[in-house]
N, C-alpha and C positions, 0 to 999 in steps of 0.2 A: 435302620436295619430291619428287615422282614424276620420275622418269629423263624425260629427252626423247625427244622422237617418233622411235620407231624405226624409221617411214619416212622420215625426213625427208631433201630431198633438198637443203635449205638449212642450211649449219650455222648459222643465228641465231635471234635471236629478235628477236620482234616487238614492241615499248612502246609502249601504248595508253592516254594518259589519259584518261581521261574525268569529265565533269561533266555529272551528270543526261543521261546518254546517251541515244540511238534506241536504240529498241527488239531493233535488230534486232542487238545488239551482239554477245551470245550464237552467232547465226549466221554473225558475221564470224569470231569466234574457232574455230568447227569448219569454217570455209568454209578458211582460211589454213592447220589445222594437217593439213586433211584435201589440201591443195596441197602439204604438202610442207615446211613451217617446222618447224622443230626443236621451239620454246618459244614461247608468248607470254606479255609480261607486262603486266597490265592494272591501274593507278593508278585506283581511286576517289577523288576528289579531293576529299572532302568533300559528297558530292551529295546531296540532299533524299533522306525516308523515300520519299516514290514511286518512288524505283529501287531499292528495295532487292529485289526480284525481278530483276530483270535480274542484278546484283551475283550474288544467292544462285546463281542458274543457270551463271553464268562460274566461279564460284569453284568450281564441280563438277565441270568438264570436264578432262579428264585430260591432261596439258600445260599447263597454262593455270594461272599463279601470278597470285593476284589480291595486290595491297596497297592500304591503306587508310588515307588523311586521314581524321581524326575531323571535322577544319573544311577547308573550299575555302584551299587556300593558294598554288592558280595552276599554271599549265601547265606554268612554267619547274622547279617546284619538282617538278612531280611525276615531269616526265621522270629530276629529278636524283636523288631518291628511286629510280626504274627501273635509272638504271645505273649504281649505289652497291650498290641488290640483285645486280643483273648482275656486278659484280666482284668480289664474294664468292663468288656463286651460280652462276656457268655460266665457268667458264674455258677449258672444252674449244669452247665457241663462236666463232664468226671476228666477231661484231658484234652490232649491234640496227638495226632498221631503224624507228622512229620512223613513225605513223600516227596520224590523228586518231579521234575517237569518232561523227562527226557525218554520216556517210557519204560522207565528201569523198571519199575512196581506195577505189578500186576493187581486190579481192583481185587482179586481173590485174597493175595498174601496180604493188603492195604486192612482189607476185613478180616482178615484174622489178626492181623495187630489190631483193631478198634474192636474184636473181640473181648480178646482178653485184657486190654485199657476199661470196657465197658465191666467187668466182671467184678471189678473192684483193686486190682491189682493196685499196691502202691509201693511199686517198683517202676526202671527206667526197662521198659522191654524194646530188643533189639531184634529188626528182623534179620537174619543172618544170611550172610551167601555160602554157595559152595564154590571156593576158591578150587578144587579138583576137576570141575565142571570144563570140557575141554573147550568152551563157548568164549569162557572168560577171557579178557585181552592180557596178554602179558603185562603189560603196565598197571594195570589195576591190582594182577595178584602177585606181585614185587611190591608193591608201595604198600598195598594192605599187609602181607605178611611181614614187611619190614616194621612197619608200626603196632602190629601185633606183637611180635615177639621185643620188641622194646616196651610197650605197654606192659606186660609179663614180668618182664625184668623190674620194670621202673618200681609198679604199683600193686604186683604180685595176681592179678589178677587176667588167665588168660581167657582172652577174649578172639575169635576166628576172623571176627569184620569189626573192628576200631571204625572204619571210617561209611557203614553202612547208613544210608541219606532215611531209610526206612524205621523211626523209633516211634514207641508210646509212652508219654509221658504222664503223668499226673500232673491236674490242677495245680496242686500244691507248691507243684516243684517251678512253675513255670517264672514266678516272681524273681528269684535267684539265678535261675537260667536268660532271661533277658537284662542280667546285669552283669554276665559273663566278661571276659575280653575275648579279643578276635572276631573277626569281621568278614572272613572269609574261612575256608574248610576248615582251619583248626579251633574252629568256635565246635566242631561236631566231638575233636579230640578235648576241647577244655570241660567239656559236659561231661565227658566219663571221668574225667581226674576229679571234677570238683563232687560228681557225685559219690564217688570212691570215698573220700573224704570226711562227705554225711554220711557213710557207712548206709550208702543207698543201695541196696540189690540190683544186679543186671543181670535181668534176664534172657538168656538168647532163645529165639522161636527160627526154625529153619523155613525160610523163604527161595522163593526161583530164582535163577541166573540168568536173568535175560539182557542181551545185551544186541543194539541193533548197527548196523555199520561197523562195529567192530569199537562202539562207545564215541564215536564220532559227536553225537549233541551233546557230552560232556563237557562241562565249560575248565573241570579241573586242568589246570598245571603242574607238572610233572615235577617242575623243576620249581618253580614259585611254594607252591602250594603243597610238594614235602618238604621244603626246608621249613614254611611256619609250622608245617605239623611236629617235624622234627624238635623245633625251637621250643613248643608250646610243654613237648613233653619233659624237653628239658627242665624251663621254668617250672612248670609243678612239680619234678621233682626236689628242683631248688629248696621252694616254697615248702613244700614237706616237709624236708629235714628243719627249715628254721624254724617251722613250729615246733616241732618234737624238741628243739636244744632248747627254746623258749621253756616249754614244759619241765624241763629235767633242769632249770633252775629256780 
């Protein structure tokens, strides 16, 4: 592994899964580390031979650790792959900041979540959307408010974007986060329960709504992918209460 960006003016690094990505991937990774990010690490997640150019050109770029699924085994899994690599591989860094492949994130809101990661924060910072945004696809701002306003209920804590692919985490936290369960979206919703839980802060920063084709590169499932979120929420509320009757015996 090549030392980190000797400009950099973010001590973290960037985790970027991706499955059969935009094009413009490659661009995003010299767009970030020419901003100023330390590292980025970027999960192939098993994606079809027509990226394997994109792939070949990322895994070139000096900074830039690529890892690679032979088979698709999901978002949750690849993040958890990213920061299992991260706490072997980067110890001198203050976090990861979590980004999608699909040009949801803009390098602008990307650096200002590894802003405020870099600043010291040791909280889980969320970059947030505006679901009022008339850009937004209906399916994104149903599924997100539905799990928001269940989130609220569940764990008391209301949250605008549950399922926002843009967070900062800390160092610290990453050890427990890659021994989550869930392996695809609802490993994004088990992060906020289990950090709820360490009475860990979440902070929300307001981010853009960008959204292109109408979220067409989105690999989520409408139908798959809220029922485990649905399901995920459930269990930890389970999981909740039996600690608490546990305690009050």
């Amino acid at each position: 592994m090549s030392s980190d960006n000797t400009k950099a003016k973010f001590n973290i690094a960037v985790v970027i899964p991706a499955l059969n990505p935009i094009s413009e991937l490659a661009a995003l990774v010299r767009e970030l580390l020419g901003n100023g990010v330390a590292r980025v690490i970027v999960v192939n997640d098993g994606s079809d031979s027509s990226s394997d150019h994109i792939f070949d050109e990322v895994g070139n770029i000096e900074n830039c650790t690529l890892l690679v699924h032979k088979s698709n085994m999901g978002k949750g899994r690849a993040l958890k792959t990213a920061f299992s690599y991260f706490s072997r591989n980067c110890g001198r860094l203050d976090g990861v900041v979590t980004a999608d492949a699909d040009g949801q994130h803009s390098v602008k809101d990307i650096c200002k979540i590894s802003e405020a990661l870099s600043s010291g924060a040791q909280s889980l910072i969320l970059g947030v959307r505006n679901f009022k945004d008339p850009n937004v696809p209906k399916r994104s701002c149903m599924g997100n408010r539905m799990s928001s306003q269940i989130f609220k209920l569940f764990y008391g804590t209301d949250l605008a974007d549950t399922q926002t692919g843009l967070r900062g985490i800390p160092a610290r936290e990453l050890l427990w986060m890659a021994e989550l369960e869930g392996d695809y979206f609802e490993f994004e919703i088990n992060m906020l329960i289990e950090a709820r839980r360490r009475h860990l802060d979440l902070i929300p920063i307001p981010i853009d709504t960008l959204y292109f084709n109408k979220n067409s590169g989105s690999h989520y499932n409408i139908f798959k992918d809220s029922f485990r979120i649905f399901k995920a929420l459930v269990s930890g509320l389970k999981k909740r209460r039996g600690e608490k009757h546990e305690k009050k015996q």
